[in-house]
C-alpha positions in Angstrom: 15.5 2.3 31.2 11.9 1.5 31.7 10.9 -2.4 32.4 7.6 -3.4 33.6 9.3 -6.7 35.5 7.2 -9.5 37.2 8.4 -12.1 39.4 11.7 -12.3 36.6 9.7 -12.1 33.7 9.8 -8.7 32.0 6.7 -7.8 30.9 7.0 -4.5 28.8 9.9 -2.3 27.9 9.1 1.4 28.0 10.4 3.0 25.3 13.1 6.3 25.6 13.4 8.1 23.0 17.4 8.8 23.7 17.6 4.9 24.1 19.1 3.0 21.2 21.0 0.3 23.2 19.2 -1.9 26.0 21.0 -4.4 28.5 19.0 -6.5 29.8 19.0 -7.2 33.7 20.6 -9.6 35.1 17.7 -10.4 37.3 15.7 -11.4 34.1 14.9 -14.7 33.8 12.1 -14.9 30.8 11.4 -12.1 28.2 8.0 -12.0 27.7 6.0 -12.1 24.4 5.9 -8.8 22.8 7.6 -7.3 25.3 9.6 -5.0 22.9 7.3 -5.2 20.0 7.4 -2.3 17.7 10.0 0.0 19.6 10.9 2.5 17.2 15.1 3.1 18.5 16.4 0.1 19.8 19.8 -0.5 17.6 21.7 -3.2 19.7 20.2 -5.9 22.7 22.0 -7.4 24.8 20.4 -10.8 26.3 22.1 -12.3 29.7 22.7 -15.5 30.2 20.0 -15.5 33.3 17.4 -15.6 30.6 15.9 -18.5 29.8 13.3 -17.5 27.0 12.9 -15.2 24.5 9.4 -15.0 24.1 6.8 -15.2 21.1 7.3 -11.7 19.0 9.8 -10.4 21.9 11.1 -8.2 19.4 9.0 -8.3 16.2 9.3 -5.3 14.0 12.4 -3.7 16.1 13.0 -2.0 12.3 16.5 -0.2 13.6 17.4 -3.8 15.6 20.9 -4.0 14.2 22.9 -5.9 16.8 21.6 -9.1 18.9 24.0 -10.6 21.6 22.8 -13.8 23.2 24.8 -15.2 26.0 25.4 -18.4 26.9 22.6 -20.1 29.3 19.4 -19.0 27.4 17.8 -21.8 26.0 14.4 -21.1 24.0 14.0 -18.4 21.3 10.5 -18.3 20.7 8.0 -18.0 17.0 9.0 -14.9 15.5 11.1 -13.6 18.4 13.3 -11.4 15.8 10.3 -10.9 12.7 10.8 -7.9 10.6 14.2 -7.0 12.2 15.5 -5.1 8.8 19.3 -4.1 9.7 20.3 -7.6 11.6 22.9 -9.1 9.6 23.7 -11.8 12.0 23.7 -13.7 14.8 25.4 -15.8 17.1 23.0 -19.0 18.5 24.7 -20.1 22.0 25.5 -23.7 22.7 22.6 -23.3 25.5 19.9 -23.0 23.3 17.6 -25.8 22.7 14.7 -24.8 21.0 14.5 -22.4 18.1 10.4 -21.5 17.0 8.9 -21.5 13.8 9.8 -18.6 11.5 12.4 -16.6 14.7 14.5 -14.4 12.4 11.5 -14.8 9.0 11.7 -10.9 7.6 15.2 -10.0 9.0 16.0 -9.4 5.2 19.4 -8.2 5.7 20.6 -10.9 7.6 24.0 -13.0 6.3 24.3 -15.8 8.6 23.0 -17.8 11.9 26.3 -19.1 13.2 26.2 -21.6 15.1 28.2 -22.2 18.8 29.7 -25.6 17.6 29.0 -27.6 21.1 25.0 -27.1 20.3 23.4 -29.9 20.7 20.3 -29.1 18.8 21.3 -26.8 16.0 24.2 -26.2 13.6 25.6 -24.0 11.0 27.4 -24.7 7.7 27.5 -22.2 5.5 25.6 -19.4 8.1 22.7 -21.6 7.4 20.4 -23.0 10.2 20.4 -26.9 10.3 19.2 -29.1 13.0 22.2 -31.0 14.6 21.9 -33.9 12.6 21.9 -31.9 9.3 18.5 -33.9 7.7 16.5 -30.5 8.1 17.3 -26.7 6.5 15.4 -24.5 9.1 16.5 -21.2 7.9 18.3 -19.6 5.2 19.5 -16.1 6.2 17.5 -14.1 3.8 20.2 -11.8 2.4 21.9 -14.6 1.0 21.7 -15.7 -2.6 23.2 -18.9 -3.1 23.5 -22.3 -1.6 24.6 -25.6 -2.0 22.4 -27.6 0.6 24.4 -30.5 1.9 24.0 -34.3 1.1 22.0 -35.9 3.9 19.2 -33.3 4.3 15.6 -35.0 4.0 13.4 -32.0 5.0 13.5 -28.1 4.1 11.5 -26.6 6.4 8.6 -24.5 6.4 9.4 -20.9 5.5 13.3 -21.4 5.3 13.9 -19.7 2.2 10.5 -17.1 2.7 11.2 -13.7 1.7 15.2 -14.9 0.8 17.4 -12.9 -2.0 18.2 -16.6 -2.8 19.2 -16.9 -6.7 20.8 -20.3 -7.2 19.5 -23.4 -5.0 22.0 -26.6 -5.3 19.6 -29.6 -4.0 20.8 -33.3 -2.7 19.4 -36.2 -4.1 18.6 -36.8 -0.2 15.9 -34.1 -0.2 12.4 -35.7 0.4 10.3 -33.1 1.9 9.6 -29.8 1.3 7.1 -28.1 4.1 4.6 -25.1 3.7 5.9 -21.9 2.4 9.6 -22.7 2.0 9.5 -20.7 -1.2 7.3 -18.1 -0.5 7.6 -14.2 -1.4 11.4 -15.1 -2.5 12.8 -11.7 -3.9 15.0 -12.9 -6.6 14.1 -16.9 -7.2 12.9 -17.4 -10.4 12.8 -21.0 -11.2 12.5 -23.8 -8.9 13.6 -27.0 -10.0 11.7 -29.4 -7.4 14.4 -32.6 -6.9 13.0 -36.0 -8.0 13.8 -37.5 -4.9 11.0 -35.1 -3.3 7.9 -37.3 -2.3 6.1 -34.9 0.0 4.7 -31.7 -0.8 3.0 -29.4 2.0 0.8 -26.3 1.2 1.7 -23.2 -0.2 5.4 -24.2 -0.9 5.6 -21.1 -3.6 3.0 -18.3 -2.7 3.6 -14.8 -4.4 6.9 -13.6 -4.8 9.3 -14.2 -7.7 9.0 -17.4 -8.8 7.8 -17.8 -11.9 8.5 -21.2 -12.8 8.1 -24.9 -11.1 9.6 -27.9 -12.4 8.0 -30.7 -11.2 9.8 -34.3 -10.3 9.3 -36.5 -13.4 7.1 -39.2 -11.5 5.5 -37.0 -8.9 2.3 -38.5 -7.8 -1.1 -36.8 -8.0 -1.6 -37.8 -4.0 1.0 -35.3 -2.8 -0.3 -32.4 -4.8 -3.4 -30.7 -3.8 -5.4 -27.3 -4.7 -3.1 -25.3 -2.3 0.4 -26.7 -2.9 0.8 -23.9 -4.8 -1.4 -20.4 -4.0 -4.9 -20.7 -5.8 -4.7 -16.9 -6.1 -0.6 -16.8 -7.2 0.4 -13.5 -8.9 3.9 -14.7 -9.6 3.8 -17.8 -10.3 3.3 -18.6 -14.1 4.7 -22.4 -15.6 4.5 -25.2 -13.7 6.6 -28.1 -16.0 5.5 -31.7 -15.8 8.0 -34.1 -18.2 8.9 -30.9 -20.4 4.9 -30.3 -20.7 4.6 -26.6 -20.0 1.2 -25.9 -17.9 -0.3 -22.4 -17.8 -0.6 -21.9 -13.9 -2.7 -18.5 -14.6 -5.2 -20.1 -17.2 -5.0 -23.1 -15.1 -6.6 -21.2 -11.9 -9.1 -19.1 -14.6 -10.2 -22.8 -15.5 -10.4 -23.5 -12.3 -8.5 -26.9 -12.8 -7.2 -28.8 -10.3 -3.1 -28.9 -10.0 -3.4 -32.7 -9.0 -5.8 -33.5 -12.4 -3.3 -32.6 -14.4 -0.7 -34.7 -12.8 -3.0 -37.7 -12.6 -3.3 -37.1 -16.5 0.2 -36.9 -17.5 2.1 -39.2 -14.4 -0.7 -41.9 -13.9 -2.3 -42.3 -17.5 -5.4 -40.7 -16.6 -6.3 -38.6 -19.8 -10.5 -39.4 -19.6 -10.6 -37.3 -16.8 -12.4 -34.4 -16.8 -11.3 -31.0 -17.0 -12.2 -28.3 -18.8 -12.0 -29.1 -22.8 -9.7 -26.4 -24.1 -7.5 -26.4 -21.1 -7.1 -30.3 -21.2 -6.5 -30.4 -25.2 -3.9 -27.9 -24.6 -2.0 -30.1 -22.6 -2.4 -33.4 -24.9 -1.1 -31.5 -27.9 2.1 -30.2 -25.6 2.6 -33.9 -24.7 2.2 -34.7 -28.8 4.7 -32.1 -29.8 6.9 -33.2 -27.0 6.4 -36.5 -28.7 5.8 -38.3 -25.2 6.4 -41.8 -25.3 3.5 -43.4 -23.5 1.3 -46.2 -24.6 -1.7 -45.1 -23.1 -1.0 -41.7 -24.1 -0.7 -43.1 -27.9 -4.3 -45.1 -27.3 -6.1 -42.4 -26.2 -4.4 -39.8 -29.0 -5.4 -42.2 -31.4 -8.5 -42.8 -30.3 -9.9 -39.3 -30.3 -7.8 -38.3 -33.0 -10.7 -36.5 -35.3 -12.1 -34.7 -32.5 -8.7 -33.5 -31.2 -7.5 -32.4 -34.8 -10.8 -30.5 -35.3 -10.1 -28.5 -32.2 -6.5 -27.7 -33.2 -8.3 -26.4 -37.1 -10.6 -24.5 -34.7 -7.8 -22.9 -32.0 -5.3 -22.3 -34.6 -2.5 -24.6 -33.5 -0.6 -24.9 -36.7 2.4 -26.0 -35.0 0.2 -29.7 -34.0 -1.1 -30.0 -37.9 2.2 -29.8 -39.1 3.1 -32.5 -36.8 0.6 -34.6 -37.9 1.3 -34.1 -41.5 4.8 -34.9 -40.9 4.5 -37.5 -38.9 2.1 -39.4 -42.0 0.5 -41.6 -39.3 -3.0 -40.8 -38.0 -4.4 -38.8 -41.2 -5.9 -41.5 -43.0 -8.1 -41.8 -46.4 -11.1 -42.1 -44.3 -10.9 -39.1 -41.7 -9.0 -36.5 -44.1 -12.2 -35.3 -45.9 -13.7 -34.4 -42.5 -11.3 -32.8 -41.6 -11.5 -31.0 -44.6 -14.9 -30.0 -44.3 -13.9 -29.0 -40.7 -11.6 -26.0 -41.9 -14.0 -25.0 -44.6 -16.8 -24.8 -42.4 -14.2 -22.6 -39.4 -13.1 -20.8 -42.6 -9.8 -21.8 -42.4 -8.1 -21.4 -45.4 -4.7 -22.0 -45.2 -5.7 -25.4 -43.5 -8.3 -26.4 -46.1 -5.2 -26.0 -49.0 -2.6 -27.5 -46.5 -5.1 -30.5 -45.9 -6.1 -30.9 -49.7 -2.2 -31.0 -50.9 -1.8 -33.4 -48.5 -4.5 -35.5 -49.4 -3.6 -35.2 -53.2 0.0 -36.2 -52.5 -0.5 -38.5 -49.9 -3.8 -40.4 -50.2 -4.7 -40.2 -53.6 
């Protein structure tokens, strides 16, 4: 085997064709960064306890790396140490180690499980799921695996822990506070993501691309934790995001160019004079009228506007919101009805011109 070694550290590995299992020396005390990055052959590593640290990218996109073994006595695995390993399908952390880096195993996609040794005192495993020791933070979910019950007591999922995961079904706590950028990015096979009430902090990017399609937002989410890039401004998966049952078009939302955190301010915090653009914002009041939402200042402001909102649902078609307002018998009045009348004539709507006239023979005559 061919090491470049420096004062303990080994620098480079020199890649042999005929080579598909490598031993590290026992005179190693630090693997450097990269030092095994992109070799083509390597099947199996096996890491000494004389090591100390497994460096940044040590052994990023090793795509035949089937077989890790880390003795006891190393102690830092390093950001992306094992990225874009393919074959892994697990691995065994040693009670040594004391630091694991952002994102170490992130594109290992057939991995299983990170067990745990079970005198750690940073880390654990329930499940073959990384946790830190005190189980209030979900580090990493093997990505191969696709379901999980995540245990009462964890606060925090952690950025990237579910990223590129075959993850189906996601069981939350009520604990669950804090969900950190990218946890539920380019998932394979997640389609909706139910986002637990308790959740009060929202970093960016949480769902970016993959196969999300839906987010269900916590009932009284705040427009403070959600900004333009909580979810990916240029999403090609994502489609619904719900608020209260309201459905929101996240693809005409980004056309619009609305802001995510508008939208909550409107339905959570009473804000509906905000601005916005007029057919996107409409949209969403009639979706909170149909869903008859039961919210005073909601009721005010429907009121309110009432003939210009009814004019724009004659002009856009939504039958389903005049039918709701005939049934209902409240806001079409003796005064507004002939405008509204006029209002269909003039779109040349003539289904709604007859509907409105029987109504106004039968009901306000």
């Amino acid at each position: 085997m061919s090491f470049e070694i420096e004062n303990g550290v080994l620098r480079k590995y020199k890649e042999e064709p005929d080579v598909t299992e490598v031993v590290i020396p026992n005179d190693i005390t630090e693997i450097a960064e990269r030092a095994f990055m992109y070799c083509e052959n390597i099947k199996a590593v096996i890491i000494n306890g004389n090591v100390k640290t497994i460096g940044l990218m040590a052994f990023y996109r090793c795509y035949k790396l089937e077989t890790v073994t880390i003795a006891e006595g190393v102690e830092k695995i390093k950001n992306e140490a094992f990225g874009d390993c393919f074959p892994m399908k697990s691995i065994i952390i040693p009670a040594s180690v004391k630091e694991i880096g952002d994102n170490a195993f992130i594109g290992c996609e057939s991995l299983e499980s990170i067990e745990v040794a079970e005198s750690n005192s940073a880390y654990c495993s329930i499940d073959g799921v990384l946790y830190d020791k005190t189980v209030k933070k979900l580090i990493k979910c093997p990505e191969a695996k696709t379901e999980i019950t995540i245990p009462d007591g964890v606060r925090t999922i952690s950025g990237a822990a579910f990223y590129n995961s075959m993850i189906k079904t996601i069981t939350f706590p009520e604990s669950v506070t804090r969900i950190e950028s990218s946890a539920f990015s380019n998932t394979r096979q997640l389609e909706t993501l139910v986002i637990p009430d308790t959740v009060v902090e929202l970093f960016d990017f949480i769902v970016s691309r993959g196969s999300v399609k839906t987010v269900v937002l916590p009932d009284d989410i705040k427009s403070d934790i959600i900004d333009d890039y909580t979810f990916d401004r240029e999403n090609y998966g994502l489609e619904t995001v719900i608020i209260r049952g309201t459905k929101i078009d996240y693809q005409l939302l980004l056309r619009k160019k609305v802001p995510m955190k508008d939208v909550v301010a409107m339905i959570n915090e009473g804000n509906y004079s905000i601005k916005m653009d007029h057919s996107f914002k409409y949209g969403i009041l009639f979706d909170l009228y149909l869903n008859s939402y039961k919210d005073k200042e909601f009721e005010a402001y429907f009121k309110k506007n009432f003939t210009k909102l009814f004019k724009d649902a004659i002009e856009q078609d939504r039958e389903d919101v005049i039918n709701k307002v005939l049934s209902d018998g409240v806001l079409l009045t003796k005064r507004n009805i002939n405008s509204m009348i006029d209002h269909a004539e003039l779109f040349q709507k003539k289904n709604y011109t007859e509907l409105l006239t029987n109504y106004k023979d039968s009901h306000l005559a």
